[in-house]
C-alpha positions in Angstrom: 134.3 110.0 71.7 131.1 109.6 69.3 130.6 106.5 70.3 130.5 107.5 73.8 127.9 110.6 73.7 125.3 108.6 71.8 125.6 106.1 74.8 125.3 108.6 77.1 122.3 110.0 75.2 120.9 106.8 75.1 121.2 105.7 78.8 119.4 109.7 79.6 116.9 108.9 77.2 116.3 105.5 79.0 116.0 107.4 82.3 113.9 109.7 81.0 111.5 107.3 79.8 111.3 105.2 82.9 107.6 105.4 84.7 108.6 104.8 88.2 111.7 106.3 89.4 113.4 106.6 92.6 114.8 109.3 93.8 117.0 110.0 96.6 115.9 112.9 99.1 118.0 115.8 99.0 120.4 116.6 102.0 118.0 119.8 102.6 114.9 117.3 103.1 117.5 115.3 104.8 117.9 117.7 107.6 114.0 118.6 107.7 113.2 114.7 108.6 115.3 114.4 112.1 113.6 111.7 113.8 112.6 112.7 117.0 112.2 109.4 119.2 108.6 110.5 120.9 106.3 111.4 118.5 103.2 113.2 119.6 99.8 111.3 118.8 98.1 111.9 115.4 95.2 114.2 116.4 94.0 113.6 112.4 93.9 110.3 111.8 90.7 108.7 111.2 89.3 106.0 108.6 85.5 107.7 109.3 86.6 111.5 108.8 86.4 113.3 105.6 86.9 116.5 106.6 89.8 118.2 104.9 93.5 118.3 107.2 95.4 121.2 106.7 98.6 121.2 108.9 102.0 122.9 108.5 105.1 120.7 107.6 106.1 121.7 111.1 103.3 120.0 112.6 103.2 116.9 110.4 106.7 116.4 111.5 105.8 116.0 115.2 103.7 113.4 114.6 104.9 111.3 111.2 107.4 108.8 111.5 110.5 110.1 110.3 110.1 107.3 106.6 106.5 108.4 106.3 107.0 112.2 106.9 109.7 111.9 104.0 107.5 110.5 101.3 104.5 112.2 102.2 105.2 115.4 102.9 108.6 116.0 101.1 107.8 114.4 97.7 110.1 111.5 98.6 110.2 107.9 96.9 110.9 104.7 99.0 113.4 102.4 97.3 111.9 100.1 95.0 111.2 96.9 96.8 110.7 97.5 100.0 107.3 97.6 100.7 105.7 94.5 102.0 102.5 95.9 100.4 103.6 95.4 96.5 103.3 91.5 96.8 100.5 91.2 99.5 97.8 89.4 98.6 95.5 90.2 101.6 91.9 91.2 101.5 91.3 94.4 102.7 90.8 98.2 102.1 94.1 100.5 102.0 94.4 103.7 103.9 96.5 106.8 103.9 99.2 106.5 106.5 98.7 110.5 106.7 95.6 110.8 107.6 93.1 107.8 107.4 91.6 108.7 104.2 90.0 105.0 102.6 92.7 105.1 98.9 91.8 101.4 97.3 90.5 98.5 97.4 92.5 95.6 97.4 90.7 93.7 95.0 91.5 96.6 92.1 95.7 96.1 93.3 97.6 93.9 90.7 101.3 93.2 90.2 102.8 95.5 87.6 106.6 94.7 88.2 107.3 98.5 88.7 108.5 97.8 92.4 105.7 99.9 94.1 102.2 98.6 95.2 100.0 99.4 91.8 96.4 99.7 91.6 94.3 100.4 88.8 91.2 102.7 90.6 90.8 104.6 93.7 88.3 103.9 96.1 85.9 107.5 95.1 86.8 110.3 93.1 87.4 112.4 96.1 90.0 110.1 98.0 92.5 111.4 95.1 94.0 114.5 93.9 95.7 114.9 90.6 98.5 117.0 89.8 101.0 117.8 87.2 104.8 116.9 88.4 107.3 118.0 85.8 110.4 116.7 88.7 113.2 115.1 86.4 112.5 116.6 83.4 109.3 113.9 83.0 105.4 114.4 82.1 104.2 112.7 85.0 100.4 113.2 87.4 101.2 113.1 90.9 98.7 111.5 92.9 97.8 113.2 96.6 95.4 111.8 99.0 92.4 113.9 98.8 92.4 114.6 102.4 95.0 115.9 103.8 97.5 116.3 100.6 100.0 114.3 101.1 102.4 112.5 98.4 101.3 109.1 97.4 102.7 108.0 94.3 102.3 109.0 90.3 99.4 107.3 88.0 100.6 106.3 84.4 98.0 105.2 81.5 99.7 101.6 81.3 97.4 99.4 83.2 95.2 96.9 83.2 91.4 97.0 82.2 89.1 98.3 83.2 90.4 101.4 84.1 94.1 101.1 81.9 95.7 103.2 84.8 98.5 102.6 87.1 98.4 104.0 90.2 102.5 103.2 91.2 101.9 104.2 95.2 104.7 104.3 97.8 104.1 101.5 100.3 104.7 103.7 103.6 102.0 105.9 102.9 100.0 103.1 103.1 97.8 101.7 106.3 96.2 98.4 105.6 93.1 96.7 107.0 92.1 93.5 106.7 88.5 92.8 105.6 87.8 90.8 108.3 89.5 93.1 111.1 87.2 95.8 109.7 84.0 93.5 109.7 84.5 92.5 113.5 85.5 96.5 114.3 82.1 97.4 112.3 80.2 94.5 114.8 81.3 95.7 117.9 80.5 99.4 117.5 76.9 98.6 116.0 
């Protein structure tokens, strides 16, 4: 029986400790995400708009896809692994799904092994919002986009240089544009 609670103890602790977790969405958030087949066009979205977006849950849920609506506006976490985003290796700029909002660079993403798409700096100061998560019994920052709010990922103080931070972001939050798609789109409206 000893040996058995210090195992138990040990595999909490363990949990406890992990940076990146994944956590299934309660049945309540469950029922909140019905997808409805016909969503109604995002009126928000926009890579040029910086304006702030400040919709109900009700609204957002017309318009999100049912996987996106879950993460981002429900605190949700994708399972580990299934973002084509975590190994990409494509040059480009990395959007909020949400809203549009430019979030990184792809030239400051790196492979940290946590299963989520990690970068180590955000694009501006402003294109992040930090707040304290205390979910799970864990000491963790929750990272929002800085326009419209929504649930990205968490940061952790374990990366690489410059920066040393971690920015461990669910893949479908994420928009992706290539440099060049964004050059030729730049060209033909100038």
């Amino acid at each position: 029986m000893h040996l058995s609670i210090r195992n138990t103890a040990f595999i909490l602790l363990a949990l406890a400790l992990q940076n990146c977790t994944y956590s299934q969405t309660s049945n309540d958030q469950k029922k909140n995400t019905m997808d409805n087949t016909k969503k109604e066009p995002n009126p928000v979205y926009s890579h040029d708009d910086s304006s702030k977006v400040t919709l109900s849950n009700d609204q957002w849920q017309k318009i999100l896809p049912k996987d996106v609506y879950a993460v981002a506006r429900l605190k949700g976490t994708e399972r580990p692994g299934s973002s084509s985003f975590e190994h990409s290796k494509e040059i480009g700029t990395y959007y909020c799904a949400v809203c549009g909002n430019p979030l990184f660079r792809s030239d400051t993403k790196f492979e940290s092994g946590c299963g989520w798409p990690s970068f180590y700096e955000p694009i501006s100061k402003g294109s992040i919002v930090y707040t304290p998560d205390h979910s799970y019994g864990m000491e963790r920052t929750e990272v929002e986009c800085g326009r419209c709010k929504s649930h990205l990922g968490h940061v952790f103080n374990d990366g690489p240089p410059p920066t040393g931070l971690r920015y461990c972001i669910n893949g479908v939050v994420l928009d992706f544009e290539k440099a060049q798609d964004a050059a030729k789109k730049y060209d033909s409206t100038h």
